[in-house]
C-alpha positions, 0 to 999 in steps of 0.5 A, a space after each residue: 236947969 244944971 246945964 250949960 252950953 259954952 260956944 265960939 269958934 274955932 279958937 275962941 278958948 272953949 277948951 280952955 274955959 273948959 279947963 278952967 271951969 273943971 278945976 274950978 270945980 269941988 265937987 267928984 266931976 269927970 271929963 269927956 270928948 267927943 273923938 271922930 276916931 273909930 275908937 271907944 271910950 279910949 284915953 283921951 286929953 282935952 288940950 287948950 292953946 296956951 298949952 295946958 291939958 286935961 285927962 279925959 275919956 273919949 266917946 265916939 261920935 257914932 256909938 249912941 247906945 255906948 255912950 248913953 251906957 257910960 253916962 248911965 255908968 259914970 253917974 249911977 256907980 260913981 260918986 261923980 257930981 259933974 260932967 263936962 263935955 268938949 266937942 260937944 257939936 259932934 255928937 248926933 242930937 239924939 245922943 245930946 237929948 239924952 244926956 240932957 234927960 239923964 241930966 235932968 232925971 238925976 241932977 248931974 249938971 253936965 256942962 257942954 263946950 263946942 261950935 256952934 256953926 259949922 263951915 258954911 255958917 249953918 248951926 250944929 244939930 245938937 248945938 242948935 237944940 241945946 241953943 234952943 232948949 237952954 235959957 240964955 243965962 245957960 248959953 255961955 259965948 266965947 268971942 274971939 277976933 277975926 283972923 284976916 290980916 289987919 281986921 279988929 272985928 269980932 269973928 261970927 264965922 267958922 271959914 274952911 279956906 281952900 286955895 287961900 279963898 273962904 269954901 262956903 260948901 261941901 262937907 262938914 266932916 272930912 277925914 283930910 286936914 282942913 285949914 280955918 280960919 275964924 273970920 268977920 261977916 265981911 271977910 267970910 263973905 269976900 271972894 278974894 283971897 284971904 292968906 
């Protein structure tokens, strides 16, 4: 199976793996994200923390019959090879399903990069299919330490942080800035506040 599927958290250096990995690559490839803007397949730029930056195409989250049509485009009118998608647990997982039998039906590999828990340490729908579908050697995970003051731990979760305390509930998109922090078993699950 031509498939992957690079997880972590927020932080964790999925965008930058994602860079990597595509300039790594010899072969024709092309570069998707996945927006929560109303736009369709507009300019978009993956960008990772140390500063470095991809062209991509945008795909809107909710435009399913859209988005199977520019897959279908880019790899039956183009010489394309490769597909990477960041952002990948935005996408609804019918929309994934498809680009897997895309994928499958015309040996396109297609590498996808994104969280796979949400705030509330819930998997994503479409992360926890292709957690699901994909052997283990496919499931690529990008560790990254606990954010709270003075803790060395690994970081399992994904914390909303409201009033400086974990939120463990409420939706899991909302259009306001949110503040998250990625955190440890025990801080995520500590009441007292964290910044």
């Amino acid at each position: 199976m031509d498939i992957t599927f690079n997880t972590g958290l927020m932080g964790a250096g999925k965008s930058k793996k994602l860079i990597d990995d595509y300039l790594m690559e010899t072969k024709e490839k092309v570069a998707l994200s996945v927006s929560l803007t109303e736009d369709t397949f507009s300019r978009g730029k993956i960008e990772s923390r140390d500063g470095r930056s991809l062209k991509s195409i945008n795909l809107n989250k909710d435009q399913f019959e859209q988005n199977i049509s520019l897959l279908e485009a880019i790899i039956f009118m183009t010489n394309t090879q490769t597909i990477f998608i960041d952002e990948s647990q935005f996408l609804p997982k019918e929309t994934i399903e498809k680009f897997v039998s895309l994928s499958q039906v015309c040996h396109v590999p297609i590498h996808f990069y994104g969280l796979d828990l949400t705030f509330t340490g819930e998997l994503f729908d479409s992360s926890n299919y292709l957690l699901t579908i994909l052997p283990s050697k496919n499931i690529i995970r990008v560790s990254r330490k606990c954010e709270a003051p003075q803790c060395f731990k690994e970081a399992e979760y994904n914390a909303r942080i409201v009033d400086g305390k974990v939120s463990r509930s409420g939706e899991t998109f909302v259009k306001e800035k949110s503040n998250y922090l990625a955190l440890c078993s025990d801080h995520y699950y500590n009441n007292e506040k964290i910044i």
